[in-house]
C-alpha positions as CSV (number, residue, x, y, z in Angstrom):
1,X,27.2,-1.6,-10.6
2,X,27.9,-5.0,-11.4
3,X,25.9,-6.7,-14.2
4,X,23.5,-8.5,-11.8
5,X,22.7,-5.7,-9.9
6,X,22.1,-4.2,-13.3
7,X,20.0,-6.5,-14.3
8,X,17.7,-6.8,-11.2
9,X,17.3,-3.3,-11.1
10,X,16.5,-2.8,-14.9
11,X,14.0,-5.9,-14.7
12,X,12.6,-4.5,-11.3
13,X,12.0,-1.4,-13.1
14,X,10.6,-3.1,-16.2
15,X,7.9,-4.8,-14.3
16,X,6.8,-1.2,-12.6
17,X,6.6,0.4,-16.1
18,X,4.7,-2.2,-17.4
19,X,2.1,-2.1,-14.7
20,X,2.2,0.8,-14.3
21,X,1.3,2.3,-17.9
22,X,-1.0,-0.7,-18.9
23,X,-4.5,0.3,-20.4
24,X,-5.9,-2.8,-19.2
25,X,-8.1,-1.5,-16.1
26,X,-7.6,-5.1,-14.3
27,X,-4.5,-5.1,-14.6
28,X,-3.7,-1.5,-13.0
29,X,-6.0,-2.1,-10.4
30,X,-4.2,-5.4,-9.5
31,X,-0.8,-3.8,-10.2
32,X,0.0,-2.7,-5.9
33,X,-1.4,-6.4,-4.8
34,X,1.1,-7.7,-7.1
35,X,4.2,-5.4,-6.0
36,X,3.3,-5.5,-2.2
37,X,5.0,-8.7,-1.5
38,X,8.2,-7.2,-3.2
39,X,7.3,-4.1,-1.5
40,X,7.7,-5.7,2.2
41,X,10.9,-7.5,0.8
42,X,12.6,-4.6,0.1
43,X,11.6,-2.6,3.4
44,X,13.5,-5.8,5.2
45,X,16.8,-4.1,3.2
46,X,19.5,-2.1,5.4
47,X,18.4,1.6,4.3
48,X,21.5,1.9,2.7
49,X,20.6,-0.9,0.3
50,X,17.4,0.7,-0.4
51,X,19.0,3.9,-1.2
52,X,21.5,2.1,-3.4
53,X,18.7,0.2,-5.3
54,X,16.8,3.6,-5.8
55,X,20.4,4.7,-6.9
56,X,20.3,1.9,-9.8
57,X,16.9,2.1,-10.8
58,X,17.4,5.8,-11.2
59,X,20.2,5.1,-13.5
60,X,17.9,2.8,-15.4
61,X,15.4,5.6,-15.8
62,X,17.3,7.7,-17.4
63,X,18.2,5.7,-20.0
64,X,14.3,4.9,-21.1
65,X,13.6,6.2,-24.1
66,X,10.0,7.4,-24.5
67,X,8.8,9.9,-22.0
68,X,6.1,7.9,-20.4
69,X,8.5,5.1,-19.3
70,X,11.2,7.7,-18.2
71,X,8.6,9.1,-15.9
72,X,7.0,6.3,-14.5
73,X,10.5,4.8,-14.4
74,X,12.0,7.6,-12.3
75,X,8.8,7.7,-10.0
76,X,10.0,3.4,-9.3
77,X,12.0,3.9,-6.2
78,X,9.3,6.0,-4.3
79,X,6.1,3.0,-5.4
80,X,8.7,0.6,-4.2
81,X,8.6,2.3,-0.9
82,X,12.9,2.6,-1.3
83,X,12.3,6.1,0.0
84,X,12.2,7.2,3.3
């Protein structure tokens, strides 16, 4: 994995999480409408891409310390619709 790929895929992540795990109800409720367009971007990708994104972000998961984040984290690839 090269550091940008890294990156994108730990920041990707990071964005999901955060969303994801908010307490503000606005925000949560918002969180899809706000991932769709990255959703459709990502379904444009070679499935081979998507699998090796999924890959990355997996590899992000596990290193995220509490178990919330791991969880919601590892559960990233399938809400980005990388999953077939």
């Amino acid at each position: 994995m090269t550091p940008l790929e890294r990156t994108l895929a730990k920041a990707l992540t990071e964005i999901v999480i955060r969303l994801d795990i908010s307490d503000d109800d606005a925000i949560a409720e918002g969180s899809m409408q706000l991932l769709e367009p990255v959703i459709a971007l990502l379904q444009d990708l070679p499935e081979q891409d998507r699998q090796a994104l999924a890959d990355l972000i997996n590899q992000c998961a596990q290193e995220e310390a509490g178990p919330d984040r791991q969880m919601t984290a590892s559960e990233t690839p399938e809400t980005l619709g990388l999953l077939t």
